[in-house]
N, C-alpha and C positions, 0 to 999 in steps of 0.2 A: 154530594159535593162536600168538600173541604174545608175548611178554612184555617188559618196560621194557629190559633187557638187550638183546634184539633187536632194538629199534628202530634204525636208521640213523640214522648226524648226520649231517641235510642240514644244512649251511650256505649263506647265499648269501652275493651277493661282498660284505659286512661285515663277514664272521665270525661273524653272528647266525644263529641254529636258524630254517631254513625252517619258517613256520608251519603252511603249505599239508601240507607233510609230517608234521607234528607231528598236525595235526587229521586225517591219512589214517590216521597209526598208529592215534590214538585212536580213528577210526570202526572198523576193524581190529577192533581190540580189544573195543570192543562188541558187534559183531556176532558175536564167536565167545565172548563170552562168555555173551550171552542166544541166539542161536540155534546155537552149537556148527558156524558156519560159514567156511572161509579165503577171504578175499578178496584176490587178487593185484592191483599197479598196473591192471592193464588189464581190472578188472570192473567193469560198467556201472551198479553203486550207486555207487562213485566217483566215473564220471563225470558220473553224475546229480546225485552229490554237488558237484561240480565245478562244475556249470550251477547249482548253486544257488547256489551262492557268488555266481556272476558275477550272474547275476540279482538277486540281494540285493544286491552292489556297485553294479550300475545304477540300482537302484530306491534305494537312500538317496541316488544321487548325483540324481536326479531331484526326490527329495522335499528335498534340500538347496535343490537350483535353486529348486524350488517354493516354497520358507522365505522365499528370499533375496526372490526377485521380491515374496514377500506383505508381507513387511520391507518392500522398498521401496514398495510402494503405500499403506500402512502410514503410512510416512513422509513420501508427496508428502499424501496424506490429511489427514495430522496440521496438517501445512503448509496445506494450502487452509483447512483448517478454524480455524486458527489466524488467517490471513489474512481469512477470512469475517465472525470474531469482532470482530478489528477495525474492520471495514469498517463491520460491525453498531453498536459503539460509539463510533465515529467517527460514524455518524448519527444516534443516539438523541441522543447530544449535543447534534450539530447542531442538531438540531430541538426538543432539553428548552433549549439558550440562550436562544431568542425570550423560553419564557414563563417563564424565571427570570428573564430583566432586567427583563420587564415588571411581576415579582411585585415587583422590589426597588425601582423605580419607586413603585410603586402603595405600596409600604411606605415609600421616600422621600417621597412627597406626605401620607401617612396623618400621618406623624411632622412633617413643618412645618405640618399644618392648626393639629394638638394643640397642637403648640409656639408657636403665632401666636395660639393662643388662649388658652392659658397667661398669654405674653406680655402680651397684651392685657386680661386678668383681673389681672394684676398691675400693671399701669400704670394702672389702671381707680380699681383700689386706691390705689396712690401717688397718682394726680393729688386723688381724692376727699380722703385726708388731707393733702395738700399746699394745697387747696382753703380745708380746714379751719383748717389753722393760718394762709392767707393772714386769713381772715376772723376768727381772734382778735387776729393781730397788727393788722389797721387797727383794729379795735374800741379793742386797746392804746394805735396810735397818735395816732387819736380823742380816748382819754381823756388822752394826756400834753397832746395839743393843747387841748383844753378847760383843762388843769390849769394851763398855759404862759398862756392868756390869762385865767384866772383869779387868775394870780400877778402878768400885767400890768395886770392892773384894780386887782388888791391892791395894787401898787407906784404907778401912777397914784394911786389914791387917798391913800395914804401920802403922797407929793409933797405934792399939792394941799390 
């Protein structure tokens, strides 16, 4: 058995504590401390240990690639689908313009019927009271004419 004292500084060429050695001690160390057993560099828990490591290295560096690649399709994805979306309201558009113009149309003719009728009710109006006053004033003018030749009959007479 081990103890922290006993462990080797591995260094590698940084000057930083070899990992690999560090997690050996510790496995080391566990192992004779729950099973009361010494394991040397060259027992095959080790190295089993070893291949696990490596295998666990491969396998995140797999399921890395595998992120990446998902990331990217992900992204071309997002891109089509963005691009689709487009495409999609670029033609609802297209095709809601016809019958918005046609509505504003339909709503421009609706508003000069009203408006011409309006119009038309109100000239209707004016001409009727324009009408009206034409036919008080010849009435008026009527009676200054009668009053004109009533004043030269008067004056006639007055002469005479």
């Amino acid at each position: 058995m081990s103890t922290d004292t006993d462990a080797p500084d591995v260094t590698d060429r940084d000057d930083k504590p070899d990992i690999r050695a560090h997690a050996k001690d510790l496995i080391r160390r566990e192992l004779a401390s729950r099973h009361h057993v010494a394991v040397g560099d060259d027992d095959p828990i080790l190295m089993l240990h070893t291949l696990n490591e490596l295998l666990i290295q491969h396998t995140a560096a797999a399921q890395q690639q595998s992120l990446e690649e998902y990331r990217q399709q992900m992204e071309i994805s997002a891109l089509d689908w963005a691009e689709n979306c487009r495409i999609y309201t670029q033609r609802a558009f297209e095709q809601a313009l016809p019958a918005m113009q046609e509505i504003l149309n339909n709503s421009a003719r609706e508003i000069a019927k009203e408006t011409t009728q309006r119009v038309g009710q109100e000239l209707q109006m004016a001409t009727t009271a324009l009408e009206k006053l034409a036919k008080d004033a010849r009435r008026a003018a009527n009676m200054v004419l009668v009053a004109a030749v009533l004043v030269m009959v008067a004056a006639v007479i007055v002469v005479f």
